[in-house]
PASEBA-1860 file (N, C-alpha, C; in nm, 3 decimals):
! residues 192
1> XXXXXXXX> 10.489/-1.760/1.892/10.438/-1.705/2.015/10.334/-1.598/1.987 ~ 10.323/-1.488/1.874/10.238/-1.407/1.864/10.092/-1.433/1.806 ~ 10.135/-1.607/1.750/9.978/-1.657/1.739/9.945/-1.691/1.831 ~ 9.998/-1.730/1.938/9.940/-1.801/2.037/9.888/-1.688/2.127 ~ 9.930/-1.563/2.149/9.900/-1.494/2.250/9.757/-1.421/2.183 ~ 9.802/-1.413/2.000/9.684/-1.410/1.955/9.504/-1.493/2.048 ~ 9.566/-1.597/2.001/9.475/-1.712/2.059/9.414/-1.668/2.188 ~ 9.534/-1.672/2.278/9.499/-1.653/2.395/9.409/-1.483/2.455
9> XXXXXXXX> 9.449/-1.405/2.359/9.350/-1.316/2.403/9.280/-1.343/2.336 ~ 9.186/-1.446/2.222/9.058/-1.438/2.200/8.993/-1.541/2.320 ~ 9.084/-1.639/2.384/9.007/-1.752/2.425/9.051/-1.703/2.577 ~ 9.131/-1.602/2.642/9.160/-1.596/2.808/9.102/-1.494/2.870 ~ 9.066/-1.357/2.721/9.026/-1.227/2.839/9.132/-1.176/2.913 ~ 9.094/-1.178/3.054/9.224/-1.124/3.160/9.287/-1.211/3.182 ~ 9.246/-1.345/3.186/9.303/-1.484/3.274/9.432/-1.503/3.209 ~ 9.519/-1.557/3.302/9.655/-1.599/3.254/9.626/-1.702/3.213
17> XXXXXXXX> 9.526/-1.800/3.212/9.513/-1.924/3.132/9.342/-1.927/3.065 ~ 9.390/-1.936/2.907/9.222/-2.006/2.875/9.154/-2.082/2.967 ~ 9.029/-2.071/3.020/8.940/-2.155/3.088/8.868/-2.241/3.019 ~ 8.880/-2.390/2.949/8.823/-2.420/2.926/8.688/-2.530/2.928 ~ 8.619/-2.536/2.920/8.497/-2.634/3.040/8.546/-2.789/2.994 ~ 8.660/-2.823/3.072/8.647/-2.931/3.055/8.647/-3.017/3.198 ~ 8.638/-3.180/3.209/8.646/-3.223/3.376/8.777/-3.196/3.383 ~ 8.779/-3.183/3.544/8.982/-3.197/3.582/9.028/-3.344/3.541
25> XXXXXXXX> 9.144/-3.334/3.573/9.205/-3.439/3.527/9.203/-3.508/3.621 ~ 9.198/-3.644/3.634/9.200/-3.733/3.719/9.355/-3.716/3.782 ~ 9.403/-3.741/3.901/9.526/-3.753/3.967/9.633/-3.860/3.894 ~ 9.691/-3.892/3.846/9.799/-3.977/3.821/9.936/-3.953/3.777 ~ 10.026/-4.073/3.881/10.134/-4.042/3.871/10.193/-4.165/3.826 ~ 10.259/-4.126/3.711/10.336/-4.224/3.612/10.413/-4.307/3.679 ~ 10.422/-4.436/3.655/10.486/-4.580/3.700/10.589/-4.512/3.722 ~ 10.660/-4.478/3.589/10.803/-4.466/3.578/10.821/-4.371/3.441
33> XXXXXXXX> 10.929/-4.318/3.479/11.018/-4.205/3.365/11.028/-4.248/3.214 ~ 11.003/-4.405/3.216/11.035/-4.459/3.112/10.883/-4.467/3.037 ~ 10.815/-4.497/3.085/10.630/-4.425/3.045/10.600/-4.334/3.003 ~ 10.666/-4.207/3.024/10.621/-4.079/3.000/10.707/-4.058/2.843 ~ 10.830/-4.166/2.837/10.921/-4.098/2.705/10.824/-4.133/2.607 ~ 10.681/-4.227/2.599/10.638/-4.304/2.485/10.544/-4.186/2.482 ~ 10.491/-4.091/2.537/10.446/-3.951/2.486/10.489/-3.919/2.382 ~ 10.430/-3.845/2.255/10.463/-3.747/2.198/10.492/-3.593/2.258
41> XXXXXXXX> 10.603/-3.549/2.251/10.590/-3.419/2.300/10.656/-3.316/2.131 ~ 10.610/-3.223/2.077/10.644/-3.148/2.032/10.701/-3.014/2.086 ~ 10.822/-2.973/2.092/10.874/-2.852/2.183/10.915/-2.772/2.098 ~ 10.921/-2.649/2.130/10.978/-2.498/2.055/11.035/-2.422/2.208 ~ 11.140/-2.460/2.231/11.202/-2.384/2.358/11.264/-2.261/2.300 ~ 11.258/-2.123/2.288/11.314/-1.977/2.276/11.340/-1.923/2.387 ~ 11.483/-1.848/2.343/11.512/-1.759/2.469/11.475/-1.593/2.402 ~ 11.392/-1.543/2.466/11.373/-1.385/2.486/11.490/-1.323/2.574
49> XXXXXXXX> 11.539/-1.413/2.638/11.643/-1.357/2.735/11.770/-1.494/2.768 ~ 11.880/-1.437/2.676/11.897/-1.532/2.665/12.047/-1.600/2.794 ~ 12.045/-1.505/2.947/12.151/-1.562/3.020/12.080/-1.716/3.090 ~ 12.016/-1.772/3.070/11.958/-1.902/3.130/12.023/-1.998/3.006 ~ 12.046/-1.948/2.878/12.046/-2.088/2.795/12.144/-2.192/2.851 ~ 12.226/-2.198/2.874/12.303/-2.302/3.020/12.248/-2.365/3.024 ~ 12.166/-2.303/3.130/12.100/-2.407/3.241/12.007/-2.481/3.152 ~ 11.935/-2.469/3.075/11.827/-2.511/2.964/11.870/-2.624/2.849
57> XXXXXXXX> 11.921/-2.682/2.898/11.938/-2.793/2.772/11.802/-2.828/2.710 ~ 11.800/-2.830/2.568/11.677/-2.901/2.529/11.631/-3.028/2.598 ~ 11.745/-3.118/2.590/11.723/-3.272/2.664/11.659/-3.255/2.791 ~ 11.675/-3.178/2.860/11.691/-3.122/2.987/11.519/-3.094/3.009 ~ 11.507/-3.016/2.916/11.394/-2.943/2.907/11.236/-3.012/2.901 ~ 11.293/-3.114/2.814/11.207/-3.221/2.725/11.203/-3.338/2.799 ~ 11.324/-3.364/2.898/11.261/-3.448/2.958/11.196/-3.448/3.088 ~ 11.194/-3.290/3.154/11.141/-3.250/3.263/10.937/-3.252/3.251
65> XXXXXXXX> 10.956/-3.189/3.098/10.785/-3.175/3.033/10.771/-3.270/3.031 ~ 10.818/-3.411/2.981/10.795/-3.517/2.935/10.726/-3.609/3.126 ~ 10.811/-3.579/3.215/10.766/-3.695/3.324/10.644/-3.557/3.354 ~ 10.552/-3.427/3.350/10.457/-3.443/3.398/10.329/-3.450/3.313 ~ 10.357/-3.500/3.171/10.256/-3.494/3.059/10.181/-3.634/3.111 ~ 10.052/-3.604/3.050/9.963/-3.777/3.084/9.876/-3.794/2.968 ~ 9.919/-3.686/2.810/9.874/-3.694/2.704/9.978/-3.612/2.649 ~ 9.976/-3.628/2.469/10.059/-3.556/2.370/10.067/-3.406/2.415
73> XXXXXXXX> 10.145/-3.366/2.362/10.176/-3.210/2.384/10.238/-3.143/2.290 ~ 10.199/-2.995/2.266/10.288/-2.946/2.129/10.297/-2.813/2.245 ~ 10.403/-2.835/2.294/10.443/-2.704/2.349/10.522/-2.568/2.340 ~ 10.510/-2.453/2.391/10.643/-2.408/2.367/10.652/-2.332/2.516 ~ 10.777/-2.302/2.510/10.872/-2.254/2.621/10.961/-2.170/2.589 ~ 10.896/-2.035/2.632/10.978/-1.909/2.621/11.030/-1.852/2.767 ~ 11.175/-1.837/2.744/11.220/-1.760/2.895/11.210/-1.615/2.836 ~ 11.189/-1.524/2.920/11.195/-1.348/2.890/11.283/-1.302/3.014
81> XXXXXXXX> 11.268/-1.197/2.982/11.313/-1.119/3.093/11.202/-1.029/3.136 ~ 11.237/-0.942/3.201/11.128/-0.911/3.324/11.046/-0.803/3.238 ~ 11.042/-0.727/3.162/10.968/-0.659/3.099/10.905/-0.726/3.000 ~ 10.939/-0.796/2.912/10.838/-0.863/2.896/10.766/-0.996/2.959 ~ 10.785/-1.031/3.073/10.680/-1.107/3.188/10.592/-1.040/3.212 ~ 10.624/-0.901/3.252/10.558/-0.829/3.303/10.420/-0.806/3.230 ~ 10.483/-0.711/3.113/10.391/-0.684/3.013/10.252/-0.800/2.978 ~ 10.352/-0.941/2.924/10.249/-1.018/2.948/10.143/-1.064/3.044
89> XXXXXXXX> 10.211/-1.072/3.194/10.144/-1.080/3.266/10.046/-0.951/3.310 ~ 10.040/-0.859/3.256/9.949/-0.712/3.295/9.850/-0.739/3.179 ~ 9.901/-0.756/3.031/9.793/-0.784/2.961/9.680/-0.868/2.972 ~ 9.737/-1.029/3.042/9.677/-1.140/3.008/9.616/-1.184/3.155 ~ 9.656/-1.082/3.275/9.618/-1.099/3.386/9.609/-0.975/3.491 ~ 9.639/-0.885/3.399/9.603/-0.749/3.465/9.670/-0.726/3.609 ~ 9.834/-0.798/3.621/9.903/-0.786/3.702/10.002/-0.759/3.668 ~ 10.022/-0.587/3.700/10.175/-0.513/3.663/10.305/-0.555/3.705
97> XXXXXXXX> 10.336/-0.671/3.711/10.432/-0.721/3.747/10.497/-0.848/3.694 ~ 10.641/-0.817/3.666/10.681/-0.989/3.643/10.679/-1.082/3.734 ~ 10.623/-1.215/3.680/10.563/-1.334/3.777/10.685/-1.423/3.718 ~ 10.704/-1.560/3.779/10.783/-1.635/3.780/10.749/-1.713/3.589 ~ 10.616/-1.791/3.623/10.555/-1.874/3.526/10.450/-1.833/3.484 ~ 10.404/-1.847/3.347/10.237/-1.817/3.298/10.247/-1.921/3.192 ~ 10.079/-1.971/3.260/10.090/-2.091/3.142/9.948/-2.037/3.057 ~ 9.942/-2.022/2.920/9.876/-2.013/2.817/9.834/-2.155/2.729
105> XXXXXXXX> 9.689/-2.222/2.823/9.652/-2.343/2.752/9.545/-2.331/2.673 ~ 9.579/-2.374/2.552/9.460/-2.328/2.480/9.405/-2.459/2.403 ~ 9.445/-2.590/2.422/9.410/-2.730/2.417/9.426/-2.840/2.517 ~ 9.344/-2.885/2.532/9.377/-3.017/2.638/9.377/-3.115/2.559 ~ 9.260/-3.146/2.490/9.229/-3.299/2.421/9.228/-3.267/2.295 ~ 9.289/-3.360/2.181/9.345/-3.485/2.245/9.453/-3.484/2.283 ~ 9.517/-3.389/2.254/9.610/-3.315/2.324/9.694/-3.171/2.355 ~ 9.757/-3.152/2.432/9.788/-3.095/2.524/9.819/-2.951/2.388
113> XXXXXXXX> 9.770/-2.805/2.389/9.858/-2.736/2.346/9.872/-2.566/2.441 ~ 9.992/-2.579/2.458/10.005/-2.466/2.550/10.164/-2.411/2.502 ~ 10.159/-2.270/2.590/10.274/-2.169/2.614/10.287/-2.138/2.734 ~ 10.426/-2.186/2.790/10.478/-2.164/2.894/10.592/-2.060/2.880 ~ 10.562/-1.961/3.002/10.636/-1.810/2.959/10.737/-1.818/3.089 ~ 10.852/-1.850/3.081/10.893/-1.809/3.220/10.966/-1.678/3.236 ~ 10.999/-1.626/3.315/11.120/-1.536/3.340/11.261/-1.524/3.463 ~ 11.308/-1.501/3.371/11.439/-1.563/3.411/11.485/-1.462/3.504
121> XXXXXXXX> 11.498/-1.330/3.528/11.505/-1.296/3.620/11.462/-1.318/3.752 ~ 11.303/-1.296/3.756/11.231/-1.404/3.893/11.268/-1.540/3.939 ~ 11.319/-1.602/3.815/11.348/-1.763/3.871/11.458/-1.777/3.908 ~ 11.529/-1.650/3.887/11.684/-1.628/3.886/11.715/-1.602/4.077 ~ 11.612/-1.494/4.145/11.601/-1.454/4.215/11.544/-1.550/4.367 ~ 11.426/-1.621/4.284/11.389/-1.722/4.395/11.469/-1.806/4.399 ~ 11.544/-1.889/4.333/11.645/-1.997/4.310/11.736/-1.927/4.437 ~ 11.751/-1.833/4.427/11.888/-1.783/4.534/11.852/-1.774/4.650
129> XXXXXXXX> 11.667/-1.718/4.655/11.618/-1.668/4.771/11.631/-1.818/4.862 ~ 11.575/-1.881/4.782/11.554/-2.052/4.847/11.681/-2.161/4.849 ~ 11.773/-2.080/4.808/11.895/-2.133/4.798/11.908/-2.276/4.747 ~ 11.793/-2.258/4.596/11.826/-2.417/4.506/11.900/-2.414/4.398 ~ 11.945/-2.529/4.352/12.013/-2.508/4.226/11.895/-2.441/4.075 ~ 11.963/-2.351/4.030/11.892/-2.292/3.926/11.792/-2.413/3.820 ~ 11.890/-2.491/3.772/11.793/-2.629/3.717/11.715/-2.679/3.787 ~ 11.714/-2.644/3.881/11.577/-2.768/3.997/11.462/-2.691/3.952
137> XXXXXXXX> 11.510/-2.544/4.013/11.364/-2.440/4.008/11.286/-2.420/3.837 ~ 11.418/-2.444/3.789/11.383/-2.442/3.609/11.246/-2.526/3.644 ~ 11.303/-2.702/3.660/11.252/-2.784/3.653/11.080/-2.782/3.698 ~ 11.098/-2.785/3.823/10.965/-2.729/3.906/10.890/-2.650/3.858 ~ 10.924/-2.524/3.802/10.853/-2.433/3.744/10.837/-2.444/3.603 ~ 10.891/-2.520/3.534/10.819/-2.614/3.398/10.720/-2.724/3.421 ~ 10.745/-2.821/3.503/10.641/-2.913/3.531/10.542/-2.839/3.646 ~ 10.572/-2.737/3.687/10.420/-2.671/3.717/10.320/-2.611/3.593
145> XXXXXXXX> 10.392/-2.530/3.557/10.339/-2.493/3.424/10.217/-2.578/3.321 ~ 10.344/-2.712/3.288/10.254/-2.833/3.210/10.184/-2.900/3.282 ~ 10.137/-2.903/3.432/10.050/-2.930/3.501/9.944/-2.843/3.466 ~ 9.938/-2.714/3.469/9.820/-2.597/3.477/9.768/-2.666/3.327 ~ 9.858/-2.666/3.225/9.835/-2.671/3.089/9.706/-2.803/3.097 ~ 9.739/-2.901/3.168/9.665/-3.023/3.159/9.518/-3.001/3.247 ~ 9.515/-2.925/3.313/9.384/-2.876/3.394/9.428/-2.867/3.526 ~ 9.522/-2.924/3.630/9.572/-2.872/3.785/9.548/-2.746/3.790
153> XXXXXXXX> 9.516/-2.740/3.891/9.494/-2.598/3.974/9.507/-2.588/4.100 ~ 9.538/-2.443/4.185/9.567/-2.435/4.335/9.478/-2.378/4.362 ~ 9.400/-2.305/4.274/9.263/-2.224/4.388/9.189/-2.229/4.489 ~ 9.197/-2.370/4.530/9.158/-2.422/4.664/9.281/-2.472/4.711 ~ 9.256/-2.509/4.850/9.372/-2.568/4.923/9.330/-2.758/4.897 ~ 9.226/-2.798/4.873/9.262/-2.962/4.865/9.329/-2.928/4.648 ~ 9.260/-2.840/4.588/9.372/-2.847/4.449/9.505/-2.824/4.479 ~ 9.531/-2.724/4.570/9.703/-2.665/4.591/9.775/-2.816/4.666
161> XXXXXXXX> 9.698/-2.926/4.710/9.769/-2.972/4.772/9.794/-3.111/4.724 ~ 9.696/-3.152/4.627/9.723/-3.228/4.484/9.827/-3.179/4.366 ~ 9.811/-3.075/4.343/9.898/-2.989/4.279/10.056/-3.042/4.321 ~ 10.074/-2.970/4.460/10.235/-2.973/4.531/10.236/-3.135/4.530 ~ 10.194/-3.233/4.590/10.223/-3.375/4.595/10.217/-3.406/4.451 ~ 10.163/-3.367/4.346/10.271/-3.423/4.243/10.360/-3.356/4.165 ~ 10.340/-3.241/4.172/10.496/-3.160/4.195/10.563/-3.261/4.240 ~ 10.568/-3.285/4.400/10.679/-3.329/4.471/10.749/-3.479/4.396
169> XXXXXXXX> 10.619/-3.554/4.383/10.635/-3.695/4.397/10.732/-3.678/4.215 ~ 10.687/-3.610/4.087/10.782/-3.600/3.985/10.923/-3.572/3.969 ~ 10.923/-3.459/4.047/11.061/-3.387/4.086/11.185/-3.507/4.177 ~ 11.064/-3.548/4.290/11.194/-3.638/4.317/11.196/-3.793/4.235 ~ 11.141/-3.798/4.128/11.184/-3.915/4.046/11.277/-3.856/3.945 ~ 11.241/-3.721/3.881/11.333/-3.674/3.842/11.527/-3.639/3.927 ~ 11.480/-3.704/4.040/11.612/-3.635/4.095/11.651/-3.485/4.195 ~ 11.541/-3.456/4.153/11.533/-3.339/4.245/11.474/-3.357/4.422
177> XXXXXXXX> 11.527/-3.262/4.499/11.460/-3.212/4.621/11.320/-3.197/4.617 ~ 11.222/-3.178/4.753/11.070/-3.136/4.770/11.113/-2.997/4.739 ~ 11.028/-2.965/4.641/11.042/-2.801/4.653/10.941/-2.710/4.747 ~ 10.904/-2.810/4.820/10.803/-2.735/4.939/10.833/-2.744/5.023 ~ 10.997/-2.826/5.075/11.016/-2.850/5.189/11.094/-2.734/5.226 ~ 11.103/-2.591/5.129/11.139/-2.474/5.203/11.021/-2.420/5.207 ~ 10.909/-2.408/5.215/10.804/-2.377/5.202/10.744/-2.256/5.060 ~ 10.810/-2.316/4.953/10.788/-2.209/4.852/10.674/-2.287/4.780
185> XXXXXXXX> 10.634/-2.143/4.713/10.502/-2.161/4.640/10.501/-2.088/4.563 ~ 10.470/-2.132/4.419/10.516/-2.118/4.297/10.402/-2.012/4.227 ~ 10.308/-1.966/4.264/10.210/-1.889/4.274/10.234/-1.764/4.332 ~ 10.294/-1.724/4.458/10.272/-1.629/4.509/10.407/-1.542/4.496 ~ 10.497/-1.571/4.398/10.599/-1.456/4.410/10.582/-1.374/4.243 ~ 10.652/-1.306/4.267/10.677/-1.192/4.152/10.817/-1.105/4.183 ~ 10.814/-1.077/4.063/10.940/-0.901/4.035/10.858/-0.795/4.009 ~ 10.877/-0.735/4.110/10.785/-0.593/4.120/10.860/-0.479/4.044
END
């Protein structure tokens, strides 16, 4: 992780994610669950904080990244706790506060390499606020993450709304609920 953040402050500046000039990704959503396992995914899941490991099965983990990848991936996935979210997120985005997710992509092609930071307190908190099961929101907020990693974005409302529809449409092949059908948005919360 400290090369990568290396990385990422030579290649992000303030941005919570390297910008890099590439086209967006075209929209697509995988046939089936069984498509996405013929991915390579490389994972390094760490706990900085470690009351989530439970809920976090590797399998779990790997196969949540796995249905929203649409190329190889060498990822990693760190949960923290709220001081260091924070921290990171003030360094790498100049927002004093712990945020839910930060994704650190610093490859797309030919494939995918990124750091996904979550914190477990915030996800701990919205999970309750929205009254979902803790693994759903895991879920959601990992395959948001490896969405950003691949080029998705919400900065507009027709991206935020490509974005959430395949959010949605993964999650419920995975088994899960719409996570928008409480109207949450995975962007706009924090631990202050």
């Amino acid at each position: 992780m400290a090369a990568s953040r290396d990385r990422a402050a030579a290649g992000a500046g303030a941005a919570g994610r390297a910008r890099i000039a590439l086209a967006p990704p075209k929209p697509r959503l995988q046939s089936s669950l069984q498509s996405s396992l013929q991915l390579s995914l490389h994972l390094s899941l760490q706990f900085g904080d470690p009351q989530h490991r439970q809920h976090l099965p590797r399998h779990k983990v790997r196969r949540w990244l796995l249905a929203a990848l649409q190329v190889p991936a060498q990822l990693t996935v760190r949960i923290v706790g709220a001081e260091e979210a924070r921290q990171l997120n003030n360094d790498y985005r100049s927002k004093d506060y712990a945020t839910n997710v930060l994704t650190f992509d610093y490859q797309r092609e030919p494939e995918v390499v990124a750091d996904l930071v979550l914190c477990a307190p915030v996800v701990a908190a919205e999970a309750k606020d929205l009254r979902l099961p803790l693994q759903a929101h895991y879920a959601h907020l990992l395959l948001h993450g490896a969405l950003h990693a691949q080029g998705y974005d919400h900065q507009t409302e027709p991206e935020a709304q490509q974005m959430e529809a395949l959010e949605t449409a993964l999650l419920i092949r995975l088994g899960f609920a719409d996570p928008y059908g409480s109207g949450f948005k995975p962007h706009t919360t924090s631990l202050a």
